[in-house]
C-alpha positions as CSV (number, residue, x, y, z in Angstrom):
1,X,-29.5,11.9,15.0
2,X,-26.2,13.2,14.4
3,X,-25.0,16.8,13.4
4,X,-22.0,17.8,10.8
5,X,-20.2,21.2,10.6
6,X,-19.0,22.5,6.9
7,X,-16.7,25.1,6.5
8,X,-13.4,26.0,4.3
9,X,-11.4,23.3,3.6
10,X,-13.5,22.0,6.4
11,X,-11.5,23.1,9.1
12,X,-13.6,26.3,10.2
13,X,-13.3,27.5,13.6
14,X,-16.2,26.9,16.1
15,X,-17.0,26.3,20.0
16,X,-18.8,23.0,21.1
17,X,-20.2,23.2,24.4
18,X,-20.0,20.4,26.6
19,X,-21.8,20.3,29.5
20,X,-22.4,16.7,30.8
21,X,-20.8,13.8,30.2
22,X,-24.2,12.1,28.8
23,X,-24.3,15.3,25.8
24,X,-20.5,14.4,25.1
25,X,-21.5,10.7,24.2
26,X,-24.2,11.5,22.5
27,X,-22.7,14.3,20.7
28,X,-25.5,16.2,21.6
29,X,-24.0,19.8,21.4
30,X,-24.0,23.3,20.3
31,X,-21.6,24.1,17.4
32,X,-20.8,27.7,16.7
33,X,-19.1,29.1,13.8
34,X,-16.5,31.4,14.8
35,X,-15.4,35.0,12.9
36,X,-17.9,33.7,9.5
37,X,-21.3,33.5,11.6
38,X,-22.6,30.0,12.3
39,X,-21.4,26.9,10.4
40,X,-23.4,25.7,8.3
41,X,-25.1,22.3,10.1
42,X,-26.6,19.5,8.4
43,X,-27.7,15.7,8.8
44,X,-25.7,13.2,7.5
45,X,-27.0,9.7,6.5
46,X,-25.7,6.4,6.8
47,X,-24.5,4.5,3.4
48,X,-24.0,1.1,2.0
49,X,-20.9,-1.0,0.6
50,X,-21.5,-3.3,-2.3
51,X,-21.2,-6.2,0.3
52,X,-24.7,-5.1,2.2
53,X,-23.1,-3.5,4.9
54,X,-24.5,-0.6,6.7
55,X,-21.7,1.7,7.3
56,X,-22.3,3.1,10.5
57,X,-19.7,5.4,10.7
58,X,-19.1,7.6,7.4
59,X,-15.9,9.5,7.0
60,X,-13.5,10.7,4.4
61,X,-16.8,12.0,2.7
62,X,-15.3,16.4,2.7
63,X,-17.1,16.9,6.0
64,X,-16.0,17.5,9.5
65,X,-18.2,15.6,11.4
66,X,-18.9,14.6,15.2
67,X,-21.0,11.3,15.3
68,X,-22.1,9.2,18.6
69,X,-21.0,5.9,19.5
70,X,-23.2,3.0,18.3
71,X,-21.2,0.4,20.3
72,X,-20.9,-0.9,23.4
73,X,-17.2,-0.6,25.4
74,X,-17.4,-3.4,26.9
75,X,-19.2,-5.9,25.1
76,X,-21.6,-9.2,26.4
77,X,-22.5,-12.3,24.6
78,X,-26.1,-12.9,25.1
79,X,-26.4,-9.7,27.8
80,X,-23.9,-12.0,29.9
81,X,-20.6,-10.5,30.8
82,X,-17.4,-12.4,29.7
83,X,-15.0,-13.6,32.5
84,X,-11.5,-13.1,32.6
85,X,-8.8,-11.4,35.1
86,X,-10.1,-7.9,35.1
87,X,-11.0,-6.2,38.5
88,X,-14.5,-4.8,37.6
89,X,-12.9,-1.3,38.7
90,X,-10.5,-2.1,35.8
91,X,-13.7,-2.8,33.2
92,X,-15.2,0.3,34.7
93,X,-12.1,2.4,34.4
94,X,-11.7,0.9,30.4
95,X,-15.1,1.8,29.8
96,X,-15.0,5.3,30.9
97,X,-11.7,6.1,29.9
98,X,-10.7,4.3,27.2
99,X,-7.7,2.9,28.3
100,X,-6.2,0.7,31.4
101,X,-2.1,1.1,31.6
102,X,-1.7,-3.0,33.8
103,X,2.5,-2.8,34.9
104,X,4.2,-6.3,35.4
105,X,2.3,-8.4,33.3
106,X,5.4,-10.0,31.6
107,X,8.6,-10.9,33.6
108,X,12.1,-10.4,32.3
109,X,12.2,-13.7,31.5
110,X,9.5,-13.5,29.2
111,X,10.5,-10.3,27.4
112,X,14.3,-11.4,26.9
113,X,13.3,-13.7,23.7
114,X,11.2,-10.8,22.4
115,X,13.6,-8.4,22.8
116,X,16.4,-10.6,21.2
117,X,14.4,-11.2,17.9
118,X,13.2,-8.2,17.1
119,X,16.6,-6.4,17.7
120,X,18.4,-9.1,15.6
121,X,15.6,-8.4,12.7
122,X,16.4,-4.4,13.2
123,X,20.4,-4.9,12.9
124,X,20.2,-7.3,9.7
125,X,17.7,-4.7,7.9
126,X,19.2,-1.7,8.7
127,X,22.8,-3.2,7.4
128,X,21.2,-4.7,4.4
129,X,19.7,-0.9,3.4
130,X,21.8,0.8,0.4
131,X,22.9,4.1,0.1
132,X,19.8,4.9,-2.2
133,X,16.9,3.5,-0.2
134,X,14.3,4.5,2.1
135,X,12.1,1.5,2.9
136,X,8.5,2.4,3.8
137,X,5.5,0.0,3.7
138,X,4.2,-1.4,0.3
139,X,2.8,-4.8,-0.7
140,X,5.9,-6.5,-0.7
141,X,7.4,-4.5,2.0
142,X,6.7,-4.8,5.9
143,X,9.2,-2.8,7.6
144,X,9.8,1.2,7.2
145,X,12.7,3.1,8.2
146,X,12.7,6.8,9.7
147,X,12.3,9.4,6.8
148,X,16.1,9.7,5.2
149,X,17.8,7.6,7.5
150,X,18.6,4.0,7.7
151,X,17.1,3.3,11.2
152,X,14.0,1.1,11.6
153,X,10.7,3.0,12.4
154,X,8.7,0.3,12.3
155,X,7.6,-3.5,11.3
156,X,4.2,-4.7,10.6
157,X,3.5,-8.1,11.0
158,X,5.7,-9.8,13.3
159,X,3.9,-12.1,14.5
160,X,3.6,-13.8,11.2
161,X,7.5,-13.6,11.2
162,X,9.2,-13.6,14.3
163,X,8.3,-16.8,16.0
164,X,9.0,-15.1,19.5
165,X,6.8,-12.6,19.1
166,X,4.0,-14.9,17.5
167,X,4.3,-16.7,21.0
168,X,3.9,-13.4,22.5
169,X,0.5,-12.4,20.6
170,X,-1.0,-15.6,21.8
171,X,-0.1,-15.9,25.6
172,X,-3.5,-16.0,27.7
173,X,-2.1,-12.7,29.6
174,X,-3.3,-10.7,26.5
175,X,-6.0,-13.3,25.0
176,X,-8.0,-13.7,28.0
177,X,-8.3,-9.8,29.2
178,X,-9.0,-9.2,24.9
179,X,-11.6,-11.7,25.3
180,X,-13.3,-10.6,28.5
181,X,-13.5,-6.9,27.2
182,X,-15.1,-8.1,23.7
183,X,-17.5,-11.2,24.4
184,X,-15.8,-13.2,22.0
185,X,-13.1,-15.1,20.5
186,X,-10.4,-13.1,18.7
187,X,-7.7,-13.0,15.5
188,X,-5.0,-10.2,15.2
189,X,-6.2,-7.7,12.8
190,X,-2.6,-5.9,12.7
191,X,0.6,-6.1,14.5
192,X,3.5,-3.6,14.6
193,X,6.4,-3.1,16.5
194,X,7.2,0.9,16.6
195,X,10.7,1.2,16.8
196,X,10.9,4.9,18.1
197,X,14.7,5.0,17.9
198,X,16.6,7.4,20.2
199,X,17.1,10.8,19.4
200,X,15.8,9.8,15.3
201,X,12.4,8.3,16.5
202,X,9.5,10.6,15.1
203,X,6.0,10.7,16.6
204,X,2.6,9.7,15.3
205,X,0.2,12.4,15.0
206,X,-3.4,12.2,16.5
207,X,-5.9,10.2,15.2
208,X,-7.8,6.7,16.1
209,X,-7.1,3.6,15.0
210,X,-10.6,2.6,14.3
211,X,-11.4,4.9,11.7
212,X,-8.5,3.8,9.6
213,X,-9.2,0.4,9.9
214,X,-13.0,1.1,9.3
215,X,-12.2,3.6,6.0
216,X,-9.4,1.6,4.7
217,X,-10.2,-2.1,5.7
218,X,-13.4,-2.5,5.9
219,X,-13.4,-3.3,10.0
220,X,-17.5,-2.7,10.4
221,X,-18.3,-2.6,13.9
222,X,-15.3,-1.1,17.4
223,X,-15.5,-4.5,18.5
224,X,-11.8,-4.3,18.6
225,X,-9.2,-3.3,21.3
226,X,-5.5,-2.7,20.6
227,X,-3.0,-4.3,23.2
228,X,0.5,-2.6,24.0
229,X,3.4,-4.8,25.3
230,X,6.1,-2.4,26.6
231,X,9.6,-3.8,25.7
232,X,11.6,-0.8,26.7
233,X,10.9,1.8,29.1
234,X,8.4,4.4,28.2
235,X,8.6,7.9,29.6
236,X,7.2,11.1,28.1
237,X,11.1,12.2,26.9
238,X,11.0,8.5,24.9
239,X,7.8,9.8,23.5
240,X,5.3,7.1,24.8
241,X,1.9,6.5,24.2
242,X,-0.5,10.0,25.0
243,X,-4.1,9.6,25.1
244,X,-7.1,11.7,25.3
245,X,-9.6,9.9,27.9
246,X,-13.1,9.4,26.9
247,X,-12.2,10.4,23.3
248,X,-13.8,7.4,22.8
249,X,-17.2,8.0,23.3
250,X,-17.9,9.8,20.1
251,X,-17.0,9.1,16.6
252,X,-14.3,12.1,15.0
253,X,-14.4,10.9,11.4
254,X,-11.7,13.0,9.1
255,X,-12.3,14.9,6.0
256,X,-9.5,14.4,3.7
257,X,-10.6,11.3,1.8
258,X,-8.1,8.3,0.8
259,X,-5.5,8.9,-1.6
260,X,-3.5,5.8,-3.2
261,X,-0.2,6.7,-2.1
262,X,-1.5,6.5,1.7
263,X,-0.2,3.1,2.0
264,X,3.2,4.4,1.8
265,X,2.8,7.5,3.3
266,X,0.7,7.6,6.6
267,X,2.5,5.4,8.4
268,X,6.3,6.8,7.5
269,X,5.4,10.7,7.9
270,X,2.4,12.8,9.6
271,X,-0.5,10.8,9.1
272,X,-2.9,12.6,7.1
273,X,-5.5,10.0,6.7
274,X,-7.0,9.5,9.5
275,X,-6.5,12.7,11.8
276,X,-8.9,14.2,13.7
277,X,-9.8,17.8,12.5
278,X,-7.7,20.1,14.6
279,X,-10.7,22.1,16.3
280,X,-12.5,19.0,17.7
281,X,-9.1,17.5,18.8
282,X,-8.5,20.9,20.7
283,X,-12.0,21.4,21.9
284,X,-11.4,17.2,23.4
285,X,-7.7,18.2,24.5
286,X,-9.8,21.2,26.6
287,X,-12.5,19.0,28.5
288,X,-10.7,16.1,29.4
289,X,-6.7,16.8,28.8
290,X,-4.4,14.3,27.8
291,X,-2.6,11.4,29.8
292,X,1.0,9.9,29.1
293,X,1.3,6.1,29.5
294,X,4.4,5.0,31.4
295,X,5.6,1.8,32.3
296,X,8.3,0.0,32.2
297,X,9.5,-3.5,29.8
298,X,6.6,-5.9,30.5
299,X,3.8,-3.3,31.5
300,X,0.9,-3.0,28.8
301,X,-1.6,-0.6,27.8
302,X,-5.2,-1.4,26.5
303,X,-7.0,0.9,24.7
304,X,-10.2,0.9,23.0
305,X,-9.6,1.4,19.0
306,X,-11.9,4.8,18.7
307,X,-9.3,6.5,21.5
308,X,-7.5,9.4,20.3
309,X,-3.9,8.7,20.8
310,X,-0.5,9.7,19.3
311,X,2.9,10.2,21.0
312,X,5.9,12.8,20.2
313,X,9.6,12.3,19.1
314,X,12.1,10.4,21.0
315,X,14.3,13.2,22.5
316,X,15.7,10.9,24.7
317,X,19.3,9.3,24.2
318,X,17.4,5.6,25.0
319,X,15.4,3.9,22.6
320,X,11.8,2.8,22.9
321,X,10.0,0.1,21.3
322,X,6.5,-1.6,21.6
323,X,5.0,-4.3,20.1
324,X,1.2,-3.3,19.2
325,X,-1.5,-5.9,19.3
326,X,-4.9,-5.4,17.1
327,X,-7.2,-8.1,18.6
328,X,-10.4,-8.0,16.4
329,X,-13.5,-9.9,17.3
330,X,-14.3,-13.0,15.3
331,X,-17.6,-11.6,14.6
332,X,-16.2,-8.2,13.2
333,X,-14.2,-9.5,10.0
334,X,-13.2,-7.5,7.4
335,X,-15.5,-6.7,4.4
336,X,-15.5,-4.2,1.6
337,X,-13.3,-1.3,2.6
338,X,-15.5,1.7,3.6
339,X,-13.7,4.3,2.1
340,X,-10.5,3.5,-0.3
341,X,-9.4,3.3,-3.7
342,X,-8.6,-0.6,-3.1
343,X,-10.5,-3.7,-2.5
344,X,-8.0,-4.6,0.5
345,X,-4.6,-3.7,2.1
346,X,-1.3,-5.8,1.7
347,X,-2.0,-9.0,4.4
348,X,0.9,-7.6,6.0
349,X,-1.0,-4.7,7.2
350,X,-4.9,-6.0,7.5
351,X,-5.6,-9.4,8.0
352,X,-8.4,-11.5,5.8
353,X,-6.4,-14.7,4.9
354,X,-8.3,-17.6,6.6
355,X,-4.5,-18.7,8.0
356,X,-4.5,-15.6,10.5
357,X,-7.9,-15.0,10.4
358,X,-9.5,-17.9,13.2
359,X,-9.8,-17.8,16.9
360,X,-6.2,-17.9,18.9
361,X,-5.2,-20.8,21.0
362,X,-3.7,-19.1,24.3
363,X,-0.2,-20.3,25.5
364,X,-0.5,-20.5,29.0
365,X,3.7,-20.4,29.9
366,X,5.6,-18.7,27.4
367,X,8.9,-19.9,28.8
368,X,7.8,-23.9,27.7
369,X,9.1,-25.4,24.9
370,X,5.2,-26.5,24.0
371,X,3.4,-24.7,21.8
């Protein structure tokens, strides 16, 4: 059973008590309105898309809900574990957590070809932008720039692009921990690389990745992980990655449903699709506080893709850039989108073409020619 709370513009005040760990996964709480008497509670029921699917986890439906995990963290195949290189304190720490930050997974050597080809890609765009432009994502579009400037803020996709970084996606150092976490084999879902320019670089807000992927591709089940691959130095001045641990455990759908011009918007200014609403972020933020993850070039984070996360401006004078991974279990393909006004996003952003979409071969050495 799962509980809603309705208020104004559905951002009403209130207090959730959380008083064991096993209420906060279950989302088996107290809400209380705040200055207006109680919120108004109801049940909320599950739906259907055209395709059959149940969808497990409304959202973008008016409402500011708080709904419990139906998945598993870490999944099995058969009720047998996966193997792979994770300690089991490392499993036990993504389960309960959310998130493992592994330093020194990539050498220097490793990173140099990576580094070489994404910066060559970010000089040749940002010269070839006129006066008049200011690039975000569309259908035909795959890199954005920061809001009224000519510097990069991101490109999605590079791995169907950047031959370097394709290498990158598939070397066993990423595939075999995705695999062992999810039970299965894996395709990338997205890739990105966030620029996060100095001193331009503007932060993400809050928010999960699953739930966008679930509204607005059509992801049905968490049986996903996203996979960071430092390629620069991250510190909090830089504006790395900021997590909220054991955010995870429940489900924060948003209430603002999808508009069309989301594709161009969420990702180049404050993401308004796909936030958290502000009193549940702040009543999380209050039990279990937030966590910066630092590392330095080669070091990656994996986080499960219901985490909260964001990350702030780069105040720094040093850039910082990472190269996000979306490894998506083979048995959690893309169908109907849940909740969007279109039947799919640009490839670019949301993969379903049979080409991308099939298990990856790991490269076991990145430095051979092979491969």
């Amino acid at each position: 059973m799962s509980f809603i709370i309705k208020g104004r513009n559905c951002l009403a005040p209130f207090h959730r008590y959380l008083t064991s760990t096993r209420q906060f996964a279950r989302a088996s709480v107290k809400l209380y309105g705040q200055g207006q008497g109680h919120g108004r509670i109801r049940q909320l029921s599950t739906a259907a898309t055209a395709e059959g699917v149940e969808d497990l986890y409304p959202s973008r439906a008016g409402i500011c809900e708080v709904l419990p995990r139906k998945d598993p963290v870490i999944w099995t195949h058969k009720g047998i574990s996966a193997a792979g290189p994770l300690t089991n304190e490392e499993l036990n720490h993504y389960n309960q957590r959310g998130f493992l930050v592994l330093h020194d997974i990539f050498t220097t050597e490793e990173m140099k070809p990576v580094q070489d080809e994404i910066n060559l890609f970010k000089t040749n765009a940002e010269h070839n932008i006129s006066e008049d432009e200011d690039p975000t994502l569309t259908a035909d579009s795959n890199f954005l720039t920061e809001p009224n400037t000519k510097k990069l803020r991101g490109i999605f996709a590079p791995h169907m692009h950047l031959p370097s970084v394709n290498r990158l996606t598939r070397s066993v150092k990423l595939i075999s921990r995705a695999k062992q976490i999810l039970a299965d084999d894996v395709y990338i879902h997205q890739s990105r690389v966030n620029m996060h320019q100095a001193l331009v670089g503007n932060g993400h807000h809050w928010h999960t990745d699953f739930e966008i992927f679930h509204s607005e591709d059509g992801m049905p089940r968490m049986r996903g992980l996203t996979m960071v691959v430092m390629l620069n130095i991250n510190t909090p001045q830089q504006g790395s990655l900021i997590v909220v641990p054991e955010s995870h455990k429940i489900f924060i759908p948003t209430a603002k449903s999808t508009s069309l011009d989301s594709l161009e918007t969420n990702s180049k200014f404050k993401i308004q699709y796909g936030a958290p609403d502000e009193a549940i972020l702040s009543e999380l933020v209050d039990q279990h506080g937030i966590e910066y993850c630092n590392g330095d070039p080669g070091s990656v984070i994996i986080f499960d893709l219901n985490l909260v996360h964001a990350n702030q401006n780069n105040l720094s004078t040093l850039d910082r850039t990472n190269l996000f991974v979306v490894y998506n279990s083979m048995e959690n393909k893309l169908v109907k989108p849940f909740n969007a006004p279109w039947d799919r996003r640009p490839e670019h952003m949301a993969a379903r073409d049979k080409k991308w979409v099939q298990p990856l071969q790991p490269i076991e050495n990145l430095l051979s020619e092979e491969n």
